[in-house]
N, C-alpha and C positions, 0 to 999 in steps of 0.2 A: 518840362511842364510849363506851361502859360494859362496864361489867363489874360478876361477881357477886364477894362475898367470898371473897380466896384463899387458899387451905390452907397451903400451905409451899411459898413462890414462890422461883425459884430464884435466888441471888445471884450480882452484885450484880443490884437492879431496875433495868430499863431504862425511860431517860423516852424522850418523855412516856406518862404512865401514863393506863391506860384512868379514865374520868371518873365519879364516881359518877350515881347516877339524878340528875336535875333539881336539879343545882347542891349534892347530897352531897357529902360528902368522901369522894375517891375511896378504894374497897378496898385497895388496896394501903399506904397512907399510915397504913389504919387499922390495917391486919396491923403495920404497922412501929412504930405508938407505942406497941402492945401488947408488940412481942417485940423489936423491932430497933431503942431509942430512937436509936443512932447507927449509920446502918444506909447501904453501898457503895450508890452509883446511878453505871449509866453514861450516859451523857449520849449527845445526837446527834453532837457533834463528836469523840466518841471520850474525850472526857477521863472521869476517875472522881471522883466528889466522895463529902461524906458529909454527909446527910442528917440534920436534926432535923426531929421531931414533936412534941416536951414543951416546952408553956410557958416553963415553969422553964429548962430546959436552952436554949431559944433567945433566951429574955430573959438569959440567964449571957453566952453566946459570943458575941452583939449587942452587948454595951455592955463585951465582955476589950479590953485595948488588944493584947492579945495576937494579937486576929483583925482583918487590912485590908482596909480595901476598895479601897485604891491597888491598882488592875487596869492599871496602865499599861502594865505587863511584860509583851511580847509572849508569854513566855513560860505569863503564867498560862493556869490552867484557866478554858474558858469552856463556857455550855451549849451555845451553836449559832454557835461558831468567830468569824467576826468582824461580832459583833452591839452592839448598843448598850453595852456597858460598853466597849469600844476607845479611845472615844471622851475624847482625856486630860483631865484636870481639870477635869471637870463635878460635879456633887453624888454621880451615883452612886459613884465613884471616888476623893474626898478621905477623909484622915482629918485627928480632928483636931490640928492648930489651924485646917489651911487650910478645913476642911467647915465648919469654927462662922465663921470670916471671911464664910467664902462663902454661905453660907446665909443670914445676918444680912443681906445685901444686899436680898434677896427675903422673907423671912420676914413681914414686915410686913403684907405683902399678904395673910396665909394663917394669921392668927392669927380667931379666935371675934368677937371683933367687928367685925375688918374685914372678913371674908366678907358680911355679911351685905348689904354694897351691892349683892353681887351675885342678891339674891333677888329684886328685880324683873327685872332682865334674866333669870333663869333661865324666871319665870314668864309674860314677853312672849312669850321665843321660843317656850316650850311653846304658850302657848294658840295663835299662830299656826301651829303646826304640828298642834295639835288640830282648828283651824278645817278647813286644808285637808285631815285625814283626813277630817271629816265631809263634804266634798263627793268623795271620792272614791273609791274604791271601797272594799268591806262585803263580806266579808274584806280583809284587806290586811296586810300585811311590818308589825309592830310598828316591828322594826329599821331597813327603810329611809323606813319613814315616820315615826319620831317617835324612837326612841332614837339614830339613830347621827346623824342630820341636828340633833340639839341640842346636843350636845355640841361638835359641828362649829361651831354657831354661837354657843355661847355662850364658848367658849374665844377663839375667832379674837377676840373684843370683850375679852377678861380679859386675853390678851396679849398683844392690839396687833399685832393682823395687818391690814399695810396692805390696802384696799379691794384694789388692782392683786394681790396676792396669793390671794384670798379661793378663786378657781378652782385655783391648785397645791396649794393648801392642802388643797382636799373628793378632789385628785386624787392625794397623798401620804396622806393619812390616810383611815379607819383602817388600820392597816397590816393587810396579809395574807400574809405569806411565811411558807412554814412553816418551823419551826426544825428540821425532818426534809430540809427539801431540799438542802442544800449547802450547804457555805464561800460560793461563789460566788454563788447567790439571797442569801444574807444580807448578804453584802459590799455587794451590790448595793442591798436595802436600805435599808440603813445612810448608804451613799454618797451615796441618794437626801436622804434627810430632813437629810443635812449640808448637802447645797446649797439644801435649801428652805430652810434657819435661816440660812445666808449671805445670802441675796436678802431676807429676813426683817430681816437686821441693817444691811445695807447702804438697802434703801428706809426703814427707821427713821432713819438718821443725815441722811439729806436731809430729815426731816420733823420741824416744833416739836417738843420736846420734852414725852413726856406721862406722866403720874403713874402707872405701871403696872409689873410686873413686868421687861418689858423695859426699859422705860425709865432703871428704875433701875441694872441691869445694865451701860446702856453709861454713866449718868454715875458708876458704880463706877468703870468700867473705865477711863472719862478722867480722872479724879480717881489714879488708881494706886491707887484701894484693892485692887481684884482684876486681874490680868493681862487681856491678852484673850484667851486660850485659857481661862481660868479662866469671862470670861463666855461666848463660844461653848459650850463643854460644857456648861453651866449653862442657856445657851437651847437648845439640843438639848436637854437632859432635859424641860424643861418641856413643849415640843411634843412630845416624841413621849409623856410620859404625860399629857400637857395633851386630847391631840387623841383619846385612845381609852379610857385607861381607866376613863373611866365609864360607859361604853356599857354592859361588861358586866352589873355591878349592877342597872342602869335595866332591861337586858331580863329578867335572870333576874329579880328583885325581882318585875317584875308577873307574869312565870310563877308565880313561889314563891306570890305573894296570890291569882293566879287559883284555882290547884291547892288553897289552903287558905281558903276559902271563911268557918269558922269564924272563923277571925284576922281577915280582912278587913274584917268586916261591922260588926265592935266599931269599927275606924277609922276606918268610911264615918258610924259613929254620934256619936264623938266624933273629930276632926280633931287634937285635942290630943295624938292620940298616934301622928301619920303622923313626926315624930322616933325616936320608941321603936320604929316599925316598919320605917324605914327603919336602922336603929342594928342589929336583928333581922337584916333583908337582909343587912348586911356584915358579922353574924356568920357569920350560915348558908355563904356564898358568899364562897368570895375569888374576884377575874380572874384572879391567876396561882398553880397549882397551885404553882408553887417561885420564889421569888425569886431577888435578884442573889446571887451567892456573895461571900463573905468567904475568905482565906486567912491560915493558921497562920503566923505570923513564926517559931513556934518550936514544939517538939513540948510537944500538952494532951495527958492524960489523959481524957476525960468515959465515964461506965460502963465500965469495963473496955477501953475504945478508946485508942489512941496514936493523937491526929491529929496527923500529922508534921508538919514546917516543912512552906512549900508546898502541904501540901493545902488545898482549895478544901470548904468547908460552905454547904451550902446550907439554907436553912428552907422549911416549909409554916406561911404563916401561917391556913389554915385550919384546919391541926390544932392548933394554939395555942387557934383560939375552940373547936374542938370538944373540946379536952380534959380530959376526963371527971375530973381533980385539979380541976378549976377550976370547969366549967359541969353542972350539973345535967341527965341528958337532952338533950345534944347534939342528938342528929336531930330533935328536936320545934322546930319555926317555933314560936314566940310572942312574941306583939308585946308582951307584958303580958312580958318577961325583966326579970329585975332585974339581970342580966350583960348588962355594956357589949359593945361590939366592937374596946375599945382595940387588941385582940391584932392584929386584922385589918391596922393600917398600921404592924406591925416593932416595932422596939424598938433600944434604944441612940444613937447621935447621928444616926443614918438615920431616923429613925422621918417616919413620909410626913408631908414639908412639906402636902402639902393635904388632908390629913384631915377636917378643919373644913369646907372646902370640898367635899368628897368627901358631905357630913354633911347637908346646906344644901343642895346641888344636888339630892342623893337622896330626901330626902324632898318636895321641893317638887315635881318633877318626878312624882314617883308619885302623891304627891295629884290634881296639874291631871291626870293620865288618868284617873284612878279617881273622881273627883269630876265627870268629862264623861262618862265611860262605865263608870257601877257593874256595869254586866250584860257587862262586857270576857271573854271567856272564848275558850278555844283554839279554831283550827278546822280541829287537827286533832289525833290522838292523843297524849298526851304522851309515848309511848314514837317519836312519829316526828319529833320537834323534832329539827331537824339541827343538832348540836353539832359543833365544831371542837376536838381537845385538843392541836394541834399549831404552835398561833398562842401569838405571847406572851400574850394576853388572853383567856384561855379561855373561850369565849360560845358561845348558841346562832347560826349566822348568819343566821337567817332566826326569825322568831316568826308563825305566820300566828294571827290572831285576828279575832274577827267580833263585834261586839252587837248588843243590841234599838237600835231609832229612839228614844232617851229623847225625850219634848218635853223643847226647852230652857228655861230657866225667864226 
């Protein structure tokens, strides 16, 4: 769903908001950093939050100790009622000292240099799945044939999803409920990917112990550095943004290079710059139009607004990279930007444990397609890509594309 830029939309905005063209920053978001920097949204569950757009103003309220992320409180505001933040004392939901405890267990794994073990597995599983697009059908699903089925498998190997599992796993993720259909679809859910990460922790504890994310988790958790609720919620986060949110990136990213043509062809020419085009990708495009909310412990001020005790803010990290304080010419893709995409994974003690990885997977991943199939192109109009803006992960779900037969070399 899209939409054209709105005149004077009426308050508060209601999410989820229609989508800009091919992975823009939606109209509405942009009317609000213009006129509404701290601007009412009603949410699907009924609750009201309030919204940032500016940089500046979401890099302030991310890192006030003034604003929690402790959402334990059945009470708080949520966007789509009882969805992933319920979930107690996992990373979304600590502040600190317990988030830096908790964090520090797993961090290790997801710093710049340690990602980097993980670039030949990314690019095993790619070319194996590039091998059987080339035997199988021209057109074909981008999505179910090489972005959503990599992630799937390069995750399940990072954190240590037993073999016996590997099927609940492709049948639990990516997720698809919409955050418009009910308390009860959500709950539901929710419920779901709890017991995939119980069955997840328990086939772990019967098996050697191994040097990985989880791993580490439960010998936290036996040592009493961290509770085990502390690691359950913690291994919930990671699967469920482990198992889907790169998907979006990967497919919008080769829409973004197909459609720009100009950009591409420089990185088909030198390779040294599928980093700086992938970095471009997670400016241009966030997965999720609003992130987790935070709430007021006590009444802020920010622009002329009283956010009260209790109220719940939520961010657009893509209006952060698009922020015209900040980035030169926002709407223009160019792989050649001298602005990073730090904006894209938050700011304050949340800022996205896998970034690095998010960085590393993204650009290797676009390369091995664009490097097997330069003449990659849609096949079918880009105004008929079917978009979803009502899933946490805001993606097209389907990409249909077609190339020439390159000989292989």
């Amino acid at each position: 769903m899209t939409a054209s830029s709105p005149s004077d939309p009426r308050l508060p905005l209601r999410y989820p908001f229609p989508l800009g063209d091919n992975g823009r920053l939606p109209p509405l978001i942009r009317w609000a950093q213009r006129n509404r920097p701290v601007c009412p949204v009603a949410m699907p569950s009924g609750a009201r939050m309030w919204m940032l757009t500016r940089r500046d103003d979401i890099a302030q309220v991310f890192a006030d100790p003034r604003f929690s992320r402790d959402l334990d409180d059945p009470a708080v505001p949520r966007i789509a009622g009882q969805d992933i933040t319920t979930i107690s004392r996992g990373l979304f939901s600590l502040d600190p000292p317990d988030h830096t405890r908790v964090k520090s267990v797993v961090s290790g794994f997801f710093t710049r240099r340690s990602v980097r073990r993980y670039e030949e597995l990314v690019a095993g599983h790619a070319t194996a799945l590039l091998d059987a697009m080339d035997h199988g059908l021209n057109p074909c699903d981008l999505v179910a044939a090489y972005t959503a089925p990599l992630q799937m498998r390069v995750m399940r190997e990072v954190l240590g999803v037993p073999e016996e599992l590997y099927e609940e796993h492709q049948r639990v993720f990516p997720s698809a409920s919409s955050i418009t259909a009910g308390s009860e679809e959500t709950s539901a859910e929710t419920e779901e990917i709890k017991a995939f990460t119980a069955r997840v922790i328990a086939a772990r504890r019967d098996l050697p112990p191994r040097d990985d994310p989880m791993g580490a988790l439960l010998r936290a958790a036996d040592e009493g550095a961290i509770s085990e609720q502390e690691m359950f919620g913690t291994a919930f986060v990671l699967f469920f943004t482990g198992s889907d949110a790169i998907i979006a990136p990967t497919t919008t990213g080769a829409m973004i290079l197909i459609l720009n043509p100009s950009q591409l062809r420089p990185v088909l020419d030198d390779p040294g710059l599928w980093p700086k085009a992938a970095e471009e990708v997670l400016r241009y495009f966030h997965n999720g139009v609003l992130g987790f909310p935070v709430v007021a412990r006590e009444d802020v001020e920010l622009h002329g607004v009283t956010i009260a005790a209790g109220d719940a803010v939520v961010a657009s990290m893509q209006a952060a990279t698009w922020d015209p304080r900040h980035v030169n010419n926002p709407e223009k893709f160019n792989v050649r930007r001298r602005e990073d995409a730090a904006a894209t994974f938050g700011a304050g003690p949340h800022y996205c444990l896998g970034a690095q990885l998010a960085r590393l997977y993204l650009a290797t991943a676009l390369r091995l397609l664009f490097e097997r199939h330069p003449s990659l192109r849609l096949a079918v109009a880009e105004q008929d890509v079917p978009w979803r803006n009502d899933i946490m992960f805001v993606r097209p779900v389907a990409l249909p594309v077609s190339w020439s037969e390159e000989p292989r070399a």
